[in-house]
C-alpha positions in Angstrom: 54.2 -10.8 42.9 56.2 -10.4 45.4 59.6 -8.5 45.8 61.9 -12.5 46.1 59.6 -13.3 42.9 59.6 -9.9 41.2 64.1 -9.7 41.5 64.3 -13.2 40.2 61.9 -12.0 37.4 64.4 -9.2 36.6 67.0 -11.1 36.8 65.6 -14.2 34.1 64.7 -11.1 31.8 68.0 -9.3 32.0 69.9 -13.2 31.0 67.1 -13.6 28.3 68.2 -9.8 26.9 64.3 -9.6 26.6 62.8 -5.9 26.6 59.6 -6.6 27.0 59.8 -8.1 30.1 61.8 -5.5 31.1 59.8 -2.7 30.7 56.9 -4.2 32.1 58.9 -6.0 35.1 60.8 -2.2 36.3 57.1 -1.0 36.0 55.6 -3.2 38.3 58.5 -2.6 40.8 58.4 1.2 40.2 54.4 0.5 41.3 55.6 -1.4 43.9 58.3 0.8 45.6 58.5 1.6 49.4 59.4 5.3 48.4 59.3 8.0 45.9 63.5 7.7 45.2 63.1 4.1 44.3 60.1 4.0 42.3 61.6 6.5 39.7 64.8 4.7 40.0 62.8 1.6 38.3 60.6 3.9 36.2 63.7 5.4 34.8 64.9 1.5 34.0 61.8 0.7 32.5 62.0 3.9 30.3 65.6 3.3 29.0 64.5 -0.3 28.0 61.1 1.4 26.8 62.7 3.8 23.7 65.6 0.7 23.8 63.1 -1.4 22.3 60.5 1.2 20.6 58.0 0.1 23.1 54.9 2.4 22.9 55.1 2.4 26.9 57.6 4.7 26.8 55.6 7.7 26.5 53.5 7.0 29.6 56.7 6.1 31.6 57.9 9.2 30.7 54.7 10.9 31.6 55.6 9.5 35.0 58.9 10.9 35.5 58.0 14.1 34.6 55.2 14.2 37.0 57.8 13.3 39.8 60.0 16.0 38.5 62.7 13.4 37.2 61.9 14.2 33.7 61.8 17.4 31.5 
């Protein structure tokens, strides 16, 4: 998907209040980041919305933060 595609994405989830999407959508940007700074700016999106919604990604997220050192 590409970034255009992936924003507008975002965006449609964010209006349809669906979590979901959201966690799954600010993973797949956090994979697709340009740097370290952004990618755990989306991983830490996708892990609010994550325990938000008792998603059972949220543990793995987490995982991922920690490894980065954003996370203790």
């Amino acid at each position: 998907m590409t970034k255009v595609a992936l924003d507008a994405a975002l965006l449609d989830a964010h209006q349809r209040h669906d979590g979901a999407a959201l966690v799954a959508l600010y993973a797949q940007a956090a994979d697709a980041a340009e740097d370290l700074d952004a990618a755990c700016f989306y991983l830490t999106h996708a892990y609010v919305f994550a325990l938000d919604t008792g998603d059972t990604r949220a543990g793995d997220l987490r995982a991922r933060l920690v490894a980065h050192g954003r996370e203790e």
